[in-house]
Residue, then its C-alpha position, 0 to 999 in steps of 0.5 A: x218581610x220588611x220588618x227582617x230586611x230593617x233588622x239585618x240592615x240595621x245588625x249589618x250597619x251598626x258592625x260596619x261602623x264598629x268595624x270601620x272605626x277599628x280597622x281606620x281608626x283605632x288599628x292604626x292608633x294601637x300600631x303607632x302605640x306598639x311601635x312607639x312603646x319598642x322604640x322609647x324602650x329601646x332608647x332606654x336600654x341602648x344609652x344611659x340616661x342623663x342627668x340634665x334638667x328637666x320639669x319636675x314634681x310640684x309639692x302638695x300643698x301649692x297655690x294652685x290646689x284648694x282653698x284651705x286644704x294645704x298650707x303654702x310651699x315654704x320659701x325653703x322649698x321654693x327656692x329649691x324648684x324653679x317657678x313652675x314647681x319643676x324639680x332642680x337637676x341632679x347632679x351626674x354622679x346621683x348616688x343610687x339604691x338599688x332595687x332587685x325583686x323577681x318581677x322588678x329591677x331599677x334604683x332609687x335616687x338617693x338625692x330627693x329620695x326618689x323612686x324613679x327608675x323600674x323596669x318589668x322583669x317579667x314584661x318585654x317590648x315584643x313576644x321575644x323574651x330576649x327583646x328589651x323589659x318594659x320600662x315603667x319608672x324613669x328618671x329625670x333626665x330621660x326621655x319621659x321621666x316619670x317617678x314616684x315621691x313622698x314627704x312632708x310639707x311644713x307650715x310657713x315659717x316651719x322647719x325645713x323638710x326633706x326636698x328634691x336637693x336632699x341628700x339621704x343615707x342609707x343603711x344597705x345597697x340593695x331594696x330586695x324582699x328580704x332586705x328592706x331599706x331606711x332612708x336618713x336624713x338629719x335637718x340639723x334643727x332638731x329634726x331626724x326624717x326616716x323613710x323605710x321602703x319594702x317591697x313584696x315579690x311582685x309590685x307593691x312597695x310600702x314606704x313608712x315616713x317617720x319624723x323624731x323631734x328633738x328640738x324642744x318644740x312643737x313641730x307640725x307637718x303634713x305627710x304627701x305622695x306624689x306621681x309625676x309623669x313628664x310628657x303626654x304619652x303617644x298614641x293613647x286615644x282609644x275610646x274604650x279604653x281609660x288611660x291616665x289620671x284615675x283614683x278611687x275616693x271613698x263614696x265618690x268612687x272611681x274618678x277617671x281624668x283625661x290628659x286633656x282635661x287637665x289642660x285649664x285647671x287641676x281635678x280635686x276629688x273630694x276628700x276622703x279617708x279611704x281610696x287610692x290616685x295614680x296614672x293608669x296606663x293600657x297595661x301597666x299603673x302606679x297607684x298611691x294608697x294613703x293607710x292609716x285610715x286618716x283623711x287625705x286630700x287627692x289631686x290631679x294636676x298639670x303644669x309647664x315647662x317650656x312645651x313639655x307638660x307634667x302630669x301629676x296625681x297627689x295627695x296631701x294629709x292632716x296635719x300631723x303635730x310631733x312634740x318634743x321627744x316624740x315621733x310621728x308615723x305616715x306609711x304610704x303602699x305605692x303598686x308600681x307594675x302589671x295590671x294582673x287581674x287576680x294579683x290585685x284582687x290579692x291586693x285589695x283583700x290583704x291590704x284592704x284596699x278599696x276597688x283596685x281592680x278598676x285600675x283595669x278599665x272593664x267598660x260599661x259592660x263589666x257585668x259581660x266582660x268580667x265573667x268572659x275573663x274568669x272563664x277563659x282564665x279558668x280554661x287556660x289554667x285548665x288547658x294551659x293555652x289562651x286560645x284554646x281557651x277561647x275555643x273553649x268558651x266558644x263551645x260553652x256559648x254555643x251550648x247556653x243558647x243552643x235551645x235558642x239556637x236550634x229553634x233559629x235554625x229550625x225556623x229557617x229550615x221551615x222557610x227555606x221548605x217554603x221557598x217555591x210557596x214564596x216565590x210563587x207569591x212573588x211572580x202572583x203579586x209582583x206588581x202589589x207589594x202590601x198584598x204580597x206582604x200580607x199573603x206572606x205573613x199569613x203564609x209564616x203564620x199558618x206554617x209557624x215560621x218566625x221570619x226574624x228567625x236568622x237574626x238571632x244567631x248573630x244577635x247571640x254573638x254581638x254581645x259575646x263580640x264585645x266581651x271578648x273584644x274588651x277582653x283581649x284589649x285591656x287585660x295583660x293576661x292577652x298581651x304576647x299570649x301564643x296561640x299555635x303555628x305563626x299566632x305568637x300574640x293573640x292580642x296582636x293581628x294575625x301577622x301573615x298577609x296572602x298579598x305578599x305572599x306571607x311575606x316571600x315578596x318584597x313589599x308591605x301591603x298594609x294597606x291590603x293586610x289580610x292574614x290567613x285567620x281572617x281568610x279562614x273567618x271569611x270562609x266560614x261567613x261565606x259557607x254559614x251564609x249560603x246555607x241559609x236561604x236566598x233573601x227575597x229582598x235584592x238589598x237584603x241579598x246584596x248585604x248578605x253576599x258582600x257581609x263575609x268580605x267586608x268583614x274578612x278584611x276589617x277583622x284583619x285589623x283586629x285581634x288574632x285570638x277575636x278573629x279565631x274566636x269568629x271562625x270557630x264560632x261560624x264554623x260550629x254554627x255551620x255544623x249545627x245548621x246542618x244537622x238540623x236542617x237535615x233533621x228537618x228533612x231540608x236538602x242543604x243547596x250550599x253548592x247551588x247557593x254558590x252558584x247562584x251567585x255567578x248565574x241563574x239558581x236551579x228552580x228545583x224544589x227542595x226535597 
C-alpha cells in the first residue's frame, strides 16, 4: 500500500508543480504579452510613424564577426552609420513601394531599399476581425522598428555599394503576385545594382540581387542579408517555448539563441551551404534563406544604442569577382509572416529548404506533439471546428488504451469488493503495520488485484496533457480558434468567471478567476474520484479530496480547448468506470462516497 500511496503523491506533486508555475508564473506572463501585443498594434494604427532616428543594421562584414570571414565595413559605409553600426535617419518624406498580397499589406523604403513595413491580413490583435492586423515589420522611427535588408559588402578601398542613404528607382508603384519590382541604383563608377523582389500569395519573398560592371575592371563583392529588431520583445520568457534568434546550419542543425545570450558577444554558426537565420517569434517569424547552393556565413549578433538594444540575425556570402562587361547574380527567400504548420512544410518541399518547420518550436517531445497536431488538423478539417476536434482526439485516446483502461477499472472494482476483507485487516493489525501490509499483499495477490491499478488512468493522460498543452501553445492554427457559446478562443482561458458572476458585478476578481469549463472540469474530477474507492491511507485520502479543487482553479489559468479536453476526458472515463464496475457486479456508492466526505460513511458491504 505504501508503494500506491508514494506514486499517487508523487503523480499529484509533479502536476501541482506544473500547474503552479502556470497558473503563478507563466499565466500572468502570457496575459501581460496579450496586453502588450494589442496596445503596441494599437499605437501602430492610430498615428503615423515617424521618421526620427533610431539604431540601425550593422553591416555583414564588421569588426566584431569572425576572424577572416569578411572583409572590414568600408570608410564609405561607415561614414553612412554612426559609431554603433546604427543606420542614418530617413528623411520625413522617404519615398515608398507599396506592397499588397492577400495575406500581407506594407511598403518598402526606397531609401536603403528596405523591407520594413508588413502587416498580417489575415491575423488580428483579438478574435475580433474588426480589431487592429498584426504588425510584423516596422520601420525606423516606430516603436519597435524591425525590418529586413539585403546588399552587398566591398573589400576596402572597393567601389562604393548600395547602403542605408541610397536612393533607389523603381519601375512600378505596387509589389503584388503578379507584379514583381526592380530596384535600380547607378553608382556612377561603372557600376548598375538591380534588386528584383516577388512575393507569392502568402509570406515569402524572393529578393534577386544583381550587380552589371562596366567599369573596365574587376570588381569583387560579398552578397548579405540581414534582420534587425530594435528593443528586446515584452513579456516573452516562457520556458517551453523558444522565441528569438534561430537558424538551421547544414549538419549543425537547428541553433536556437536567447536574447540574452547575445548580451557579452555575437553567435557564429558554422558556416554552411545549406540552412536558414532569423528571429522567431510565438506565432509569427522572419527567416532568411541563402540559394544557389554556395557557402554563406550566418550571425546573430547584438548592439547598443543609448539603452535600446538591437538584435540582428545575418549572413554573409563568398566573394563574388564580376569582370568587365559581365554581371553577377545573388537571390535570397525572406518568409515574413504566420507560422502555418502545413504552409511550411510547402515551403520546405518546393523551395528546398531544410527543416523550416522548426521555426515552430514543438519541444523535446516532438515525437507526441507533432502527431497531436495532424490528428486534431485532420478532425477539424473534417469536423470543421478545433474543439470538436479536441473531443474528437479525446474518444480516439480513450479508445487506443481502452484494453488498458479496462483492466484498470476491472482492478479497482475487484478491491473496491474487497473493502470490508480491508477494513477488517485494518482494525486486526491496527497497532502492526508491516503485518497488516503483508496480509494485505497477500489479500491482492490471491484475489488477483493490482493495488497501482488507479494510477494508470492518470498516468495515460500525463503524456496526452502535455502534447495538447504544447499544441495549443505554439501552433497558430489554436490562436483566436472558437469553440461554441462564450469559448471564442481556445488558446485563450476560458473568459467567464462565477465570482463576479459572469461579470454582472462591477469588479474583476483575477485573483479568483474561475471560468465555467474549469468548474465543469472540477466536477467531473470530483465525480471520477468518488467512485473510486476510499483510500486507506489518511494522506492518500486527503490528496484525493482536495486534488479536483486545486486543479479546478489552476486549470483556470490555462487553455479553454485543454481544460475542455480534461473534462470530457473525465467525463468518459466516468461512464467507462460505471459500466464496469456494474460489469463487475460492483454497487457504485457515489452518493455514499460524497457523503462520506461531511460524516460517517455506512458500514454497508458492497453487493
Amino acid at each position: 500500500m505504501d508503494n500506491n500511496r508514494n506514486v499517487i503523491i508523487a503523480i499529484a506533486l509533479s502536476l501541482a508543480i506544473l500547474l503552479g508555475w502556470q497558473y503563478f508564473v507563466a499565466g500572468p506572463r502570457i496575459e501581460a504579452q496579450r496586453q502588450q501585443q494589442q496596445e503596441a498594434v494599437q499605437q501602430a494604427t492610430d498615428q503615423e510613424p515617424s521618421v526620427a532616428g533610431a539604431p540601425g543594421a550593422t553591416a555583414p562584414g564588421a569588426a566584431d564577426g569572425p576572424a577572416g570571414a569578411a572583409p572590414q565595413i568600408p570608410p564609405s559605409a561607415s561614414e553612412a552609420a554612426p559609431a554603433t553600426g546604427g543606420m542614418a535617419e530617413p528623411a520625413a518624406d522617404t519615398p515608398r513601394l507599396a506592397v499588397d498580397t492577400p495575406a500581407l499589406q506594407g511598403s518598402i523604403s526606397l531609401v536603403g531599399g528596405r523591407i520594413d513595413e508588413l502587416d498580417l491580413k489575415r491575423y488580428h490583435a483579438t478574435p475580433d476581425p474588426k480589431s487592429p492586423m498584426i504588425e510584423l515589420f516596422s520601420p525606423i522611427g516606430s516603436a519597435d522598428p524591425y525590418y529586413a535588408d539585403f546588399g552587398w559588402v566591398a573589400s576596402a578601398g572597393g567601389p562604393a555599394v548600395p547602403d542605408a542613404n541610397t536612393v533607389w528607382q523603381t519601375d512600378a508603384e505596387t509589389l503584388t503576385p503578379d507584379n514583381p519590382v526592380t530596384l535600380t541604383w547607378d553608382n556612377g563608377q561603372g557600376l548598375v545594382f538591380k534588386r528584383q523582389i516577388s512575393v507569392d500569395d502568402n509570406y515569402m519573398f524572393t529578393v534577386s540581387q544583381s550587380v552589371e560592371n562596366s567599369s573596365g575592371a574587376p570588381v569583387t563583392l560579398y552578397p548579405y542579408g540581414l534582420i534587425s529588431r530594435h528593443g528586446t520583445p515584452g513579456g516573452r520568457s516562457f520556458y517551453i517555448l523558444h522565441e528569438g534568434p534561430i537558424g538551421v546550419f547544414g549538419d549543425e542543425g537547428l541553433k536556437e539563441v536567447k536574447y540574452s545570450d547575445l548580451e557579452d558577444e555575437s553567435v557564429t554558426p558554422a558556416k554552411t551551404n545549406d540552412g536558414w537565420l532569423g528571429i522567431t517569434d510565438k506565432y509569427w517569424a522572419s527567416a532568411l534563406i541563402p540559394r544557389g547552393n554556395s557557402p554563406f556565413q550566418g550571425r546573430f549578433l547584438r548592439t547598443e544604442d543609448g539603452t535600446v538594444p538591437t538584435y540582428q540575425a545575418d549572413f554573409l556570402g563568398d566573394a563574388v569577382t564580376v569582370q568587365p562587361g559581365a554581371s553577377a547574380n545573388h537571390e535570397t527567400l525572406l518568409f515574413a509572416g504566420a507560422k502555418v504548420v502545413t504552409l511550411l512544410k510547402q515551403y520546405e518541399q518546393s523551395f528546398d529548404i531544410d527543416r523550416l518547420d522548426l521555426l515552430i518550436d514543438w519541444g523535446w517531445f516532438y515525437f507526441l506533439t507533432k502527431p497531436m497536431f495532424f490528428v486534431i488538423d485532420f478532425l477539424f478539417h473534417f469536423l470543421g471546428n478545433f474543439g470538436l476536434a479536441i473531443l474528437a482526439v479525446t474518444v480516439i485516446v480513450k479508445a487506443i488504451f481502452f484494453p488498458l483502461a479496462n483492466k484498470s477499472y476491472a482492478s479497482m472494482s475487484k478491491m473496491k469488493k474487497m473493502q470490508p476483507q480491508i477494513k477488517k485487516l485494518q482494525e486486526r493489525y491496527k497497532d502492526d503495520k508491516p503485518a497488516m501490509q503483508k496480509e494485505m499483499m497477500e489479500l491482492y495477490r490471491r484475489e488477483k488485484i493490482n493495488p497501482l491499478a488507479g494510477c494508470w488512468p492518470v498516468l495515460i493522460q500525463i503524456p496526452v496533457f502535455f502534447s495538447l498543452y504544447k499544441v495549443l501553445f505554439v501552433t497558430i492554427e489554436m490562436r483566436h480558434a472558437p469553440f461554441f457559446g462564450w469559448i471564442h478562443d481556445l488558446s485563450a482561458p476560458d473568459p467567464t468567471n462565477v465570482f463576479n458572476l459572469f461579470g454582472l458585478l462591477p469588479f474583476e476578481a483575477s485573483f479568483l478567476h474561475l471560468g465555467v469549463w474549469p468548474l465543469i472540469m472540477g466536477l467531473t474530477m470530483f465525480v471520477q474520484m468518488r467512485m473510486n474507492p476510499q483510500p486507506p491511507d489518511k494522506t492518500q485520502a486527503m490528496i484525493f479530496n482536495w486534488m479536483p479543487l486545486i486543479f479546478m482553479f489552476m486549470l483556470a489559468s490555462f487553455p479553454a480547448g485543454l481544460v475542455i479536453y480534461w473534462a470530457w476526458n473525465n467525463f468518459l472515463s466516468v461512464l467507462q468506470q460505471g459500466i464496469i464496475m456494474r460489469r463487475n457486479g460492483v454497487k457504485i456508492e457515489l452518493w455514499d462516497n460524497v457523503k462520506g466526505l461531511f460524516g460517517r460513511k455506512s458500514d454497508t458491504p458492497a453487493e
